[in-house]
Backbone as a ProteinNet text record, in pm:
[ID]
protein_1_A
[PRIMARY]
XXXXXXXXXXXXXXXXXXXXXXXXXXXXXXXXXXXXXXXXXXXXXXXXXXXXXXXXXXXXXXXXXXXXXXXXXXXXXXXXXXXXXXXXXXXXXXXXXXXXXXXXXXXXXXXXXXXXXXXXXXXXXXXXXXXXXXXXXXXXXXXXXXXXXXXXXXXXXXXXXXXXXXXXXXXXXXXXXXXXXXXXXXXXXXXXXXXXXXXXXXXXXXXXXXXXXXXXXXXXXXXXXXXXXXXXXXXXXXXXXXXXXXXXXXXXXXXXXXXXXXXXXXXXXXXXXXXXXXXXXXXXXX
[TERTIARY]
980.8	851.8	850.5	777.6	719.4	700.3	760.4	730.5	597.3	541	436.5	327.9	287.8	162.6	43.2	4.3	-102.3	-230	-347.8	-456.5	-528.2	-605.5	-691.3	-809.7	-822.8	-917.3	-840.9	-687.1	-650.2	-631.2	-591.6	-586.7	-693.9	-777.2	-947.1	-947.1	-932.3	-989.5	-932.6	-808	-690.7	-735.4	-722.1	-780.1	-940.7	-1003.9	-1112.8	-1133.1	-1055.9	-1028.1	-997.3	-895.6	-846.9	-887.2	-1035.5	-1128.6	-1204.4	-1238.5	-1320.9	-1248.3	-1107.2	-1061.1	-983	-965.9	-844.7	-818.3	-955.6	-1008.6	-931	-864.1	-799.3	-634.5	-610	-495	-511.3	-695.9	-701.4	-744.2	-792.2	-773.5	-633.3	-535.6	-403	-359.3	-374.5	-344.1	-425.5	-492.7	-612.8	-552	-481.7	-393.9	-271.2	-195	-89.8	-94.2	31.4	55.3	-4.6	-100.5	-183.4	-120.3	39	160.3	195.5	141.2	186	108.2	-21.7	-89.6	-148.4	-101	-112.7	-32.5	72.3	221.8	168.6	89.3	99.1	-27.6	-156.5	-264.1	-230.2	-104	-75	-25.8	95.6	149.2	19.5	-40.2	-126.4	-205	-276.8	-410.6	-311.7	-194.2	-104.1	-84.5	-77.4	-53.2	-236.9	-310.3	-456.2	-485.2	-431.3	-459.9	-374.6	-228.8	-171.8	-257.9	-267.4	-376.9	-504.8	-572.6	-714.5	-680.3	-587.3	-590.8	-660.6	-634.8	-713.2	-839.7	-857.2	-1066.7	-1103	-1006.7	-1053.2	-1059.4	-989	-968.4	-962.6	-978.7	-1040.8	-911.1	-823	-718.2	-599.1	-453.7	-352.2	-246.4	-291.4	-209.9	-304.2	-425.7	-503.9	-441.6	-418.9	-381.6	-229.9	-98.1	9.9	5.4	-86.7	-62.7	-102.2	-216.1	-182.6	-73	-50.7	92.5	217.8	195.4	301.5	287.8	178.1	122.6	211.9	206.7	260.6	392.9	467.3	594.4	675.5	591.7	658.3	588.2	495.9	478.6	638.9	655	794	934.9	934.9	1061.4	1077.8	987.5	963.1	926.1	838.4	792.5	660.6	623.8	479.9	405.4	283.7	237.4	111.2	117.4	55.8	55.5	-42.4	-1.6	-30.2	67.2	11.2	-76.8	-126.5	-242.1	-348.3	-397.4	-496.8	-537	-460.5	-473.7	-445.6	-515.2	-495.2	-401.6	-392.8	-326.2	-200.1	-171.2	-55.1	10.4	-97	-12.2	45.1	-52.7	-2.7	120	135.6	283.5	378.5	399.1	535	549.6	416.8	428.3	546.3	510	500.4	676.6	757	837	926.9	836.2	990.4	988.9	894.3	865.6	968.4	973.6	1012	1131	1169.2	1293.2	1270.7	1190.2	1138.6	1225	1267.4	1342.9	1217.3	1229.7	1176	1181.9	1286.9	1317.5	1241.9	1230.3	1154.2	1003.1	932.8	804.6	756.8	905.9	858.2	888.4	1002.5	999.8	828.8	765.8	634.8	560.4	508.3	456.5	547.6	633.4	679.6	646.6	650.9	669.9	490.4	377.4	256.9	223.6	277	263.5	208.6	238.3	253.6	93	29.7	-84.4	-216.3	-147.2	-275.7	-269.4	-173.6	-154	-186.4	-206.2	-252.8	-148.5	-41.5	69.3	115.6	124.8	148.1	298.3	270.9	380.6	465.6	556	626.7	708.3	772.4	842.2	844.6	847.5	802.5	983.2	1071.5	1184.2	1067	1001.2	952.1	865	763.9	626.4	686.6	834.1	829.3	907	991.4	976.6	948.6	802.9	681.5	650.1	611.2	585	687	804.5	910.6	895.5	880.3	888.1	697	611.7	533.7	448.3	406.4	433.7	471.2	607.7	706.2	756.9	794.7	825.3	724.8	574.1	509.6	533.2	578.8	589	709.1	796.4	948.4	938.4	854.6	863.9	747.2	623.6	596	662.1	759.7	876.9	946.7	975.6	1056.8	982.2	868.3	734.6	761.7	749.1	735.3	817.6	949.5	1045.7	1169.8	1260.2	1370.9	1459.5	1514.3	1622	1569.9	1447.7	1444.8	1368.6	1325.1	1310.2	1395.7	1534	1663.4	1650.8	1612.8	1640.1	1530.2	1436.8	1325.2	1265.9	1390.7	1387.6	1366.6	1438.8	1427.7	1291.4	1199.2	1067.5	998.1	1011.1	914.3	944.5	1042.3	1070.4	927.9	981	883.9	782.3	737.8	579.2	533.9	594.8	542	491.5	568.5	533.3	428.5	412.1	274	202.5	186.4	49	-10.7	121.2	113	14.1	69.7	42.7	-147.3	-107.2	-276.9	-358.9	-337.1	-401.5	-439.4	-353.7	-379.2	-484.4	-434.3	-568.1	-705.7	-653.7	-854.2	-902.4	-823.8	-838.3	-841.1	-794.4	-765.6	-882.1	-1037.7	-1138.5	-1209.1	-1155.1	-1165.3	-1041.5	-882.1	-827.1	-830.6	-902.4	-906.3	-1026.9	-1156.4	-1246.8	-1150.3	-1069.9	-994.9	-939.3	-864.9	-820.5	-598.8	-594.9	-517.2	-399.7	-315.4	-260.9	-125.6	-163.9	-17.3	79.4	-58	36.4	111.3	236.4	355.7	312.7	405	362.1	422.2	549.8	612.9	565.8	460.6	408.5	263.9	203.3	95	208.6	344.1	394	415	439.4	483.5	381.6	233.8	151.1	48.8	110.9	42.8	-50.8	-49.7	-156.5	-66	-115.9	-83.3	-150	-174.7	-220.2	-375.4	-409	-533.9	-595	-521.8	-603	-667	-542.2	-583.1	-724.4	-709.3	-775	-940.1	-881	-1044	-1147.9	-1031.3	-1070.2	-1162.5	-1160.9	-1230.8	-1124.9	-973.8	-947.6	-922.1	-991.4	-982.4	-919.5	-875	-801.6	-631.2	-585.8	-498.1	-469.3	-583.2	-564.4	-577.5	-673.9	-624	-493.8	-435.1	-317.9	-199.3	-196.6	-157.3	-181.8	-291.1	-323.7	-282.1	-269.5	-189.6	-90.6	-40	118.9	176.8	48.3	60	55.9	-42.7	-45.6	60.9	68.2	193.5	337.4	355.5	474.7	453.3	372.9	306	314.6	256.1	278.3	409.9	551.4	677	748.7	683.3	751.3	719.9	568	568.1	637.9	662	753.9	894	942.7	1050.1	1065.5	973.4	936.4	969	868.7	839.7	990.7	1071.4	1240.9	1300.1	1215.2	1368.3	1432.9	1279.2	1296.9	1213.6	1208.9	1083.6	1087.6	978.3	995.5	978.1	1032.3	1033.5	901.1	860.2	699.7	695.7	818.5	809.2	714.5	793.9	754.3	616.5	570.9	477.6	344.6	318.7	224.9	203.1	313	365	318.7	315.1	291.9	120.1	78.3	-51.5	-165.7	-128.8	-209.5	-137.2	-95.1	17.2	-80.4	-97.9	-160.8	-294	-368.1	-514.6	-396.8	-332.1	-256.8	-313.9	-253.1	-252.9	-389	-492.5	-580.3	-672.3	-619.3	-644.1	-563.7	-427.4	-343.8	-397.5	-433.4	-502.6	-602.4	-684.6	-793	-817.8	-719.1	-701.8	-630.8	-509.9	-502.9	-609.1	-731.2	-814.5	-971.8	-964.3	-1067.5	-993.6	-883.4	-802.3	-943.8	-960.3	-995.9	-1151.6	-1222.8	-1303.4	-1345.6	-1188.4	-1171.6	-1270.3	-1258.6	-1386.7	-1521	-1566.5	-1701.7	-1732	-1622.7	-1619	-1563.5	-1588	-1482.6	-1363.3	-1248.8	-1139.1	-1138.8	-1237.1	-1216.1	-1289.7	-1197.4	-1222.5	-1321	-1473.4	-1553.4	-1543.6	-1602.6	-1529	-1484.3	-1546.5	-1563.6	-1427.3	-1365.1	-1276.3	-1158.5	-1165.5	-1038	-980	-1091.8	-1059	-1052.3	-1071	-1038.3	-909.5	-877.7	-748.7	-642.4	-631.6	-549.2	-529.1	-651.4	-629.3	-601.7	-557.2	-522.9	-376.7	-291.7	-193	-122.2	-182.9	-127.7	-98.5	-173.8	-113.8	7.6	14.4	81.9	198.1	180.7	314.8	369.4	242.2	287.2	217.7	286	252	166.9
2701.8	2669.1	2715.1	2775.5	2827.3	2683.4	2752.6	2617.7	2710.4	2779	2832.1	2722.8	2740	2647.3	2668.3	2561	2588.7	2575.8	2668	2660.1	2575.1	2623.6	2507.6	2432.1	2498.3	2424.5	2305.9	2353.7	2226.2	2085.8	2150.1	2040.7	1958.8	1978.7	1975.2	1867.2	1914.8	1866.2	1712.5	1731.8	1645.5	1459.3	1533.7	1464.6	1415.7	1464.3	1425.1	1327.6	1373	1192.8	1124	1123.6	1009.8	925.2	997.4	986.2	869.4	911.6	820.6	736.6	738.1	641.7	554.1	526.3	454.7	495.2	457.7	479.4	429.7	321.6	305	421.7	446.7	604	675.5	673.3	808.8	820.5	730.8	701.1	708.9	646.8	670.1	813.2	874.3	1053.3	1082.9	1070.4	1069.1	1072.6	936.2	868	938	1032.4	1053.2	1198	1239.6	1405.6	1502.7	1602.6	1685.4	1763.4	1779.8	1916.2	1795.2	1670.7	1537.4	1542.3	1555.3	1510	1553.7	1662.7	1719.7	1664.5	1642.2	1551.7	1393.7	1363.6	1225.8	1207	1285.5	1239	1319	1375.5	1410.3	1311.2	1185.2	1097.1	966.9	967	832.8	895.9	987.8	1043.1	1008.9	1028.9	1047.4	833.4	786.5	646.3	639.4	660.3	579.6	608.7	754.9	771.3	674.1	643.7	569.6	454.7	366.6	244.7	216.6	343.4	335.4	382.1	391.5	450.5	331.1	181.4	132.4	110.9	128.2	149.2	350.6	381.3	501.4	527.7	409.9	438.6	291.1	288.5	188.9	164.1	56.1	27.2	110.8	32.5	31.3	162.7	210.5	373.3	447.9	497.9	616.8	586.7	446.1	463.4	508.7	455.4	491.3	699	735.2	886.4	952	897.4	951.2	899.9	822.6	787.8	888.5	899.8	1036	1142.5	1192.3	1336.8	1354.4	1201.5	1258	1223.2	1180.4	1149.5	1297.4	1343	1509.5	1585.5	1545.1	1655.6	1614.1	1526.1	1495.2	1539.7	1489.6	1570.6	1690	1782	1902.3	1979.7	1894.6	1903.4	1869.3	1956.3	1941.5	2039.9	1967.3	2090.2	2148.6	2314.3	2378.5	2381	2442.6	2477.1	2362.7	2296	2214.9	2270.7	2401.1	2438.1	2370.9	2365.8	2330.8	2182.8	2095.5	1940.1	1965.8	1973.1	1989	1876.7	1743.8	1634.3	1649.1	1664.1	1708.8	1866.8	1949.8	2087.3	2049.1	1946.2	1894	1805.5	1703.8	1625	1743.1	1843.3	1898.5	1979.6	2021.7	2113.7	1996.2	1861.1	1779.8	1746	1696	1694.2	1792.2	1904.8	2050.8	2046	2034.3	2035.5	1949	1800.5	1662.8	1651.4	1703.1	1673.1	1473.9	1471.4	1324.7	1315.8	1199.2	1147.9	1131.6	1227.7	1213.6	1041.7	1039.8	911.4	825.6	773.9	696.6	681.7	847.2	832	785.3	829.5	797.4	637.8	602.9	432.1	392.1	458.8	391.7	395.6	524.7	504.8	408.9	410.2	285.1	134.8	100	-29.7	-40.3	60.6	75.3	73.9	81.7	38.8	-65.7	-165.7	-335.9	-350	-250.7	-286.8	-268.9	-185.3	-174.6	-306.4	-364.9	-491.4	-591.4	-658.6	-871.1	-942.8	-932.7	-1009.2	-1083	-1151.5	-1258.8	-1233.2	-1197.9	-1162.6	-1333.8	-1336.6	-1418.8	-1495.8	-1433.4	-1522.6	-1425.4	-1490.9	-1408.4	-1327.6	-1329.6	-1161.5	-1092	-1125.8	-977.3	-946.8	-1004.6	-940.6	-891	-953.7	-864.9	-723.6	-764.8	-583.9	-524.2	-517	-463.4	-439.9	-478.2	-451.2	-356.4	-378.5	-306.2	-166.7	-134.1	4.6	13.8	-37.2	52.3	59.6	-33.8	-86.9	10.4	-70.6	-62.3	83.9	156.5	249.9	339.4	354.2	444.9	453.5	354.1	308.9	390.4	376.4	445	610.6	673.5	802.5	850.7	777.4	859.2	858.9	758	757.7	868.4	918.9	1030.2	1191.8	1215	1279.2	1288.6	1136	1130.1	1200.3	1118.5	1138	1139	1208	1154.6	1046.7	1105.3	1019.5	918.4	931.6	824.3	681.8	734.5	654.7	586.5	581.5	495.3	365.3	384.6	249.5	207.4	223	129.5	119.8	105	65.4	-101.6	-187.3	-305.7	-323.4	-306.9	-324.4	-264.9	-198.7	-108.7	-192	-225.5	-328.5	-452.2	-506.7	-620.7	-666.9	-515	-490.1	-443.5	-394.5	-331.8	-470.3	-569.3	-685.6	-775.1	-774.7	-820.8	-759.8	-655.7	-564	-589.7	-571.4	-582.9	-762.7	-811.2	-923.2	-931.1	-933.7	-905	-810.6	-676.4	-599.5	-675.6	-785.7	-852.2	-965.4	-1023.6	-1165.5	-1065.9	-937.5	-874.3	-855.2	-825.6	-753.8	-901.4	-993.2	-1104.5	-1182.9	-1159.4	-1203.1	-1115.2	-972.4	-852.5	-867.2	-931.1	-935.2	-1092.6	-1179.4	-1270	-1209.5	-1223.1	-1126.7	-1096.9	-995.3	-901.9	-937.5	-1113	-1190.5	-1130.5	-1054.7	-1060.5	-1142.3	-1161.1	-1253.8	-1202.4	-1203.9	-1115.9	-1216.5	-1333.8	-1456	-1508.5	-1523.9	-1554.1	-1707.6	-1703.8	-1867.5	-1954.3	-1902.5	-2007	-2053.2	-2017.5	-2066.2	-2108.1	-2120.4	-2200.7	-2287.5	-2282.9	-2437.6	-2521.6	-2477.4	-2562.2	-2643	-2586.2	-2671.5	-2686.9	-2744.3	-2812.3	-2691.6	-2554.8	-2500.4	-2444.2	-2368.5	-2260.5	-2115.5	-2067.6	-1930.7	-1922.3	-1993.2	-2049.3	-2150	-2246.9	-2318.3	-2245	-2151	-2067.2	-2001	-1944.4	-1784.5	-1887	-2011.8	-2098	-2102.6	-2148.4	-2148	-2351.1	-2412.9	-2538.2	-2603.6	-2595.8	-2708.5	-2651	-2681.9	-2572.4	-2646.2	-2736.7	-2808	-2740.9	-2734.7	-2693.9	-2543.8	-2447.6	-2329.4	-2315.9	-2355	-2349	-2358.3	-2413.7	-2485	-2338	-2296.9	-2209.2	-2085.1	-2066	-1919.4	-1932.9	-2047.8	-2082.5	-2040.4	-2078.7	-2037.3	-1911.3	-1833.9	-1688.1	-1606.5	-1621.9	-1586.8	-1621	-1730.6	-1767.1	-1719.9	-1653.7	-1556.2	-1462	-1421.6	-1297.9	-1275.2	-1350.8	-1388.1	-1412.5	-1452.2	-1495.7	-1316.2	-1258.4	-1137	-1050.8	-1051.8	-972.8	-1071.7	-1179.4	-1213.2	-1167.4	-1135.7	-1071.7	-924	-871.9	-719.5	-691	-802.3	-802.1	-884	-907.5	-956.8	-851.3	-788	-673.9	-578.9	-550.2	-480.9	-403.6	-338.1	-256.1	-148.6	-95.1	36.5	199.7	231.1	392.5	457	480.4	501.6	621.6	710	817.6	817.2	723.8	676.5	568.9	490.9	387.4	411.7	532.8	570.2	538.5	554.8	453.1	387.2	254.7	138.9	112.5	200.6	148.1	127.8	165.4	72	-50.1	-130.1	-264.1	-349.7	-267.4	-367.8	-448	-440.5	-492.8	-588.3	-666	-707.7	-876.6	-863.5	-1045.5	-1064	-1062.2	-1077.5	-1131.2	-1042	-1085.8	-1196.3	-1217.1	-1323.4	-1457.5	-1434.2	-1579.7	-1645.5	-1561.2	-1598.6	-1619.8	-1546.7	-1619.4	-1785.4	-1813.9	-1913.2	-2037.4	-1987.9	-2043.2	-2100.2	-1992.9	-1994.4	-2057.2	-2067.9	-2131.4	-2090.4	-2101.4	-2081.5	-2024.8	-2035.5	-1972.5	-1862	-1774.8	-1629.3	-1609.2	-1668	-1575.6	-1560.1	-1628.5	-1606.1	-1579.7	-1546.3	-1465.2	-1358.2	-1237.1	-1138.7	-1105.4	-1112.2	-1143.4	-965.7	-903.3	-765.4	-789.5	-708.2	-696	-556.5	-614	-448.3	-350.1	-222.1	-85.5	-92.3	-144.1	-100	-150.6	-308.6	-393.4	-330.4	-280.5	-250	-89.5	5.2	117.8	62.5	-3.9	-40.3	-117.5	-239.5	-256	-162.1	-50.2	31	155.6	155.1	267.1	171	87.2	-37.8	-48.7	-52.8	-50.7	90.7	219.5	329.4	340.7	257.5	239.3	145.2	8.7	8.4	-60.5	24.3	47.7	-139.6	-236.6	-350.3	-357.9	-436.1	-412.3	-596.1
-575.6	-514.1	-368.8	-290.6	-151.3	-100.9	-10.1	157.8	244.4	191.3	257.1	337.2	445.5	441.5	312.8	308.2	214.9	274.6	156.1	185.8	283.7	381.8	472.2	386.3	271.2	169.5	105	57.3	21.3	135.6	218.5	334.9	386.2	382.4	395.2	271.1	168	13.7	16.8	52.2	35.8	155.4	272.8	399.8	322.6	253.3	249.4	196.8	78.4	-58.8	-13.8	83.8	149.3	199.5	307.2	330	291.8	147.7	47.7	-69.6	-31	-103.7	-66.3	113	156.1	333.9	344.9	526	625	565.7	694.3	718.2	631.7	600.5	651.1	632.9	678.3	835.9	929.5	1049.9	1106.6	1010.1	1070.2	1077.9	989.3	974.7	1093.4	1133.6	1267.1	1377.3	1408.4	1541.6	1482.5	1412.3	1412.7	1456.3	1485.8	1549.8	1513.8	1498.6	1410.4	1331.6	1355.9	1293.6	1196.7	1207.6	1090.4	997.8	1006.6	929.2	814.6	741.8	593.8	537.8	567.9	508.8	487	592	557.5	501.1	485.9	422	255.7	269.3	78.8	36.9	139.7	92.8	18.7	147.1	123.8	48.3	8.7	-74.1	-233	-253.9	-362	-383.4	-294.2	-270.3	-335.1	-291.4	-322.6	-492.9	-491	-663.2	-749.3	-732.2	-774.8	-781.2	-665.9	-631.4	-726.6	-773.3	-843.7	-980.5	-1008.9	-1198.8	-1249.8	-1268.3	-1357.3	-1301.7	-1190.2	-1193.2	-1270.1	-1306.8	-1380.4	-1497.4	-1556.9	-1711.3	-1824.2	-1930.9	-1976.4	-2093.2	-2030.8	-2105.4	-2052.4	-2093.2	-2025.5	-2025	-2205.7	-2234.1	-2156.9	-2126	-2064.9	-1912	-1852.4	-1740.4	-1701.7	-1816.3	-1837.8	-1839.9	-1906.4	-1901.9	-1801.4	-1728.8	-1522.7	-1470.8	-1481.9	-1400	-1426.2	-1559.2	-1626.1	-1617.4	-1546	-1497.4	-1330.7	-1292.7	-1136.3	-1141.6	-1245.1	-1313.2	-1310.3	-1411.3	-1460	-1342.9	-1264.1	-1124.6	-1059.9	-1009.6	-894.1	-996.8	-1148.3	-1170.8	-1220.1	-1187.5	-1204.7	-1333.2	-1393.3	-1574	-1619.7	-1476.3	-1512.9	-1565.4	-1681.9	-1730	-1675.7	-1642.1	-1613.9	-1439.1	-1327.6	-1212.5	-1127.8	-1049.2	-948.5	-880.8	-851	-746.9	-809.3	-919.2	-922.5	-914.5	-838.7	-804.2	-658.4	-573	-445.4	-399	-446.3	-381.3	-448.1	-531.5	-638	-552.4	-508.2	-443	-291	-247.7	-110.8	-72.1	-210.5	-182	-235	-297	-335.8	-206	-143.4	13.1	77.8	115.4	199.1	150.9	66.8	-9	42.8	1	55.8	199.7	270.7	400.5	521.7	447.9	528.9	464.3	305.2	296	178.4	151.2	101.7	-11.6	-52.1	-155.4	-256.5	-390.9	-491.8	-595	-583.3	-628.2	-588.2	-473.2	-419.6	-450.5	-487.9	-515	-680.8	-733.5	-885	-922.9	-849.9	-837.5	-800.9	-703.4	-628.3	-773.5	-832.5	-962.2	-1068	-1129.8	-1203.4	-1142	-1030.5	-943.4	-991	-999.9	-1019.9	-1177.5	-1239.8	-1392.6	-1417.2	-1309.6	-1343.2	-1314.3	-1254.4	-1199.5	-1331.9	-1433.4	-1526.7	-1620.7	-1614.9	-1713.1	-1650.2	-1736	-1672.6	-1692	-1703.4	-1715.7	-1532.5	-1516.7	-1415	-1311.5	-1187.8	-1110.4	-1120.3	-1140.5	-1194.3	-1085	-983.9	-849.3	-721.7	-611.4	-499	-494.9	-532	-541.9	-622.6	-717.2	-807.2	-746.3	-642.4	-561.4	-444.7	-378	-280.4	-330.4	-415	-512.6	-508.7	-593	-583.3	-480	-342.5	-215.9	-196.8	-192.6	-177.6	-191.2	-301.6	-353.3	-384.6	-284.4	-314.4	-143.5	-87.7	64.9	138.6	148.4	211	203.7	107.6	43.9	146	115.3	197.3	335.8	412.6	547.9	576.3	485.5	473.1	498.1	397.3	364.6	501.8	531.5	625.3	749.4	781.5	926.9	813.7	756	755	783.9	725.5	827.4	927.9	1021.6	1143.1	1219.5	1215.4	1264.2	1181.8	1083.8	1036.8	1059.7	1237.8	1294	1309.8	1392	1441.7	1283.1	1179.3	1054.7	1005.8	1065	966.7	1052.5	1175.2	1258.8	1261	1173.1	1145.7	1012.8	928.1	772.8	769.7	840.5	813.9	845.1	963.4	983.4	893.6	825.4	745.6	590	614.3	462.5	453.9	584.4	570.1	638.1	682.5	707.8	590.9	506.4	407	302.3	316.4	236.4	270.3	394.8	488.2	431.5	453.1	424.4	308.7	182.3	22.6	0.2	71.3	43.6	125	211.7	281.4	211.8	146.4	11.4	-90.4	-119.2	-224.4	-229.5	-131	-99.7	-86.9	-32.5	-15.5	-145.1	-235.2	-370.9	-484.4	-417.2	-494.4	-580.4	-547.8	-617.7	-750.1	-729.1	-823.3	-907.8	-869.5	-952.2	-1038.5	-996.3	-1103.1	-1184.3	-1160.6	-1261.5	-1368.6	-1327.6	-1430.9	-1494.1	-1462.7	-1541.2	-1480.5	-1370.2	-1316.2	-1249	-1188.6	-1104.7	-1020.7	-927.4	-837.6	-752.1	-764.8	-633	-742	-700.8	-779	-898.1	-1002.5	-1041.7	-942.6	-921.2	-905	-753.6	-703.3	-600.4	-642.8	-791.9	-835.6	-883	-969.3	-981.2	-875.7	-758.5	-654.4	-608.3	-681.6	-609.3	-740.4	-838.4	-941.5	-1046.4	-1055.5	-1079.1	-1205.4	-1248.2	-1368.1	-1369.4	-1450.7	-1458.9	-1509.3	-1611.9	-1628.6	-1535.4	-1486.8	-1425.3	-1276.3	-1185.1	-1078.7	-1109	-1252.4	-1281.2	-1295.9	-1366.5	-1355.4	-1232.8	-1125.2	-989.9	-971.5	-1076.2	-1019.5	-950.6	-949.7	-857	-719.5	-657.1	-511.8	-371.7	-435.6	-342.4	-338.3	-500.2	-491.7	-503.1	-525.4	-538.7	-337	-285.8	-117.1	-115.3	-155	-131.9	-135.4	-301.6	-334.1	-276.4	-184.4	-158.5	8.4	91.8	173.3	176.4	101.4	93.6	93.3	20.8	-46.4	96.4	204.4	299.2	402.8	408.1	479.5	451.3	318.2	289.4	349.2	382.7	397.4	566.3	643.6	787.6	860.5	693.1	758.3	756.5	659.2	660.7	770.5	807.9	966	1081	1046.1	1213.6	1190.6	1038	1032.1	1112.5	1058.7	1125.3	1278.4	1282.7	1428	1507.2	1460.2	1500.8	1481.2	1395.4	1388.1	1526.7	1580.9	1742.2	1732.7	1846.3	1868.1	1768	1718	1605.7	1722.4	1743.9	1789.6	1802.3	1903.3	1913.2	1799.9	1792.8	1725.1	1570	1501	1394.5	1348.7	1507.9	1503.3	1421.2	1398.2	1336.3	1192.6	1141.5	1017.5	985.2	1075.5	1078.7	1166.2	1139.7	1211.9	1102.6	941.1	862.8	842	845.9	865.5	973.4	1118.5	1186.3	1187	1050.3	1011.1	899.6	905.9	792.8	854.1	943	997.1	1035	1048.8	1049.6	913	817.7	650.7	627.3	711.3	609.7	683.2	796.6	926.6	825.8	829.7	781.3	608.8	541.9	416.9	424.1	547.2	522.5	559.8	652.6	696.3	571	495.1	375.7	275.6	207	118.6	-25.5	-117.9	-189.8	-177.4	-42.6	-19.5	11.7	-32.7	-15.4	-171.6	-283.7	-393.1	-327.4	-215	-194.3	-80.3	-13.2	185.7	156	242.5	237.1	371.9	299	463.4	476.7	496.4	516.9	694.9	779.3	904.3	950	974.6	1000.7	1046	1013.9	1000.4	1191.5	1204.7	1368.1	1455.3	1370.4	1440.5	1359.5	1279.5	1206.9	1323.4	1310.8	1391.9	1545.3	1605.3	1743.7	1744.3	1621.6	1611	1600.9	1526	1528.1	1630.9	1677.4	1827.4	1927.3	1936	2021.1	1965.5	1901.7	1848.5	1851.4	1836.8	1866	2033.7	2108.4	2257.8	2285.1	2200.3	2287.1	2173.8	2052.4	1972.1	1935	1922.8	1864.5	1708.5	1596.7	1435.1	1503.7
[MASK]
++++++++++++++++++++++++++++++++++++++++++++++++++++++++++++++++++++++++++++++++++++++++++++++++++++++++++++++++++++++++++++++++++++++++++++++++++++++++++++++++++++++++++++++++++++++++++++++++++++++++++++++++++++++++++++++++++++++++++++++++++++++++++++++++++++++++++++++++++++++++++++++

């Protein structure tokens, strides 16, 4: 495969989806280095398609066989030409380019499997997992973009910012995933507080589903003060982390609504979210 630059159409094409599928990414590709940012709007544009397969397809095998398209793209068994998927020609550019651990991206799609099924995230080790390798993981690979060297000494922050975030994604997404009949907040944090899987997904006892979604956030809030202990992150790499910093703001205020997140939205307006993060590209705090 050519390390050529590629097309300014694909780059364009690529940046654009991103665009329209995951705005705040694509503001960060924005605030990041301009010799950065084909690399990192192939990562995240490749991250959002992962993210939306089941709003594309109707049942769990049609969504299993995109996932297996970018499966056999990363282990090199794919059929027919990656050119003609611009986001697909842009991560193998981005890959040969940065040097990216393949592994890592096909864990991100497997760790994303879990998302076309309704089966119940089961204890907070298996959600921060999941965060783990899908989060966290992106936070990881674009500090290697960023900066290589300087990306190893800010793995622990990127671990568990990546779980903040995951978790703050989730409470936003959390009224579309009961609809769906979904559940990502662990049980064993609806057992701790009297609930079950039906009774949550019911939503009438809202004393204790507050209760439960408290908590959910408050995992969520203990993992960015982890982050934020770990030490300062390398301005090099901070860019990384500047979709992370709209995180605590979702988890505040989810613990503030407690079950009144189905009928508020903890989404922060277009306007406060982009001033939060060009406010954070100064002065390099998550």
């Amino acid at each position: 495969m050519t390390t050529s630059a590629a097309p300014r159409g694909n780059r364009d094409i690529c940046l654009a989806t991103l665009r329209d599928t995951d705005r705040d990414r694509y503001l960060a590709c924005l605030l990041a280095p301009e010799e950065k940012r084909p690399a990192l709007a192939a990562l995240y544009a490749f991250n959002a398609e992962l993210a939306r397969v089941r709003d594309l397809v109707h049942g769990p095998l049609p969504g299993e066989v995109r996932m297996q398209y970018w499966r056999d793209l990363l282990e090199g068994q794919a059929h027919g030409s990656s050119e003609a998927n611009p986001i697909a020609s842009e991560l193998l550019i981005a890959i040969e380019q940065h040097r990216l651990p393949r592994q890592t991206l096909i864990d991100m799609i497997d760790a994303r499997i879990f998302d076309l099924y309704d089966d119940p995230m089961e204890t907070r080790v298996t959600l921060e997992g999941y965060a783990g390798e899908t989060a966290s993981a992106l936070i990881q690979l674009a500090s290697l973009v960023l900066s290589p060297e300087e990306a190893r000494g800010s793995a622990d922050a990127a671990g568990h910012t990546g779980v903040a975030q995951a978790i703050a994604g989730l409470l936003l997404l959390m009224p579309l995933h009961r609809h769906r009949g979904q559940l990502y907040l662990p049980l064993e944090i609806l057992t701790a507080t009297g609930l079950d899987r039906s009774t949550f997904l019911a939503g009438e006892d809202k004393a204790r589903i507050s209760t439960a979604i408290e908590a959910f956030a408050g995992l969520g809030r203990e993992h960015l003060a982890k982050a934020r202990a770990a030490g300062a992150i390398p301005p090099a790499v901070f860019p990384a982390f500047l979709p992370a910093t709209l995180a605590e703001p979702v988890l505040k205020k989810a613990q503030r609504l407690g079950s009144g997140l189905f009928d508020r939205s903890l989404l922060l307006p277009q306007w406060r979210r982009q001033m939060r993060m060009a406010l954070a590209s100064i002065t390099k705090q998550i």
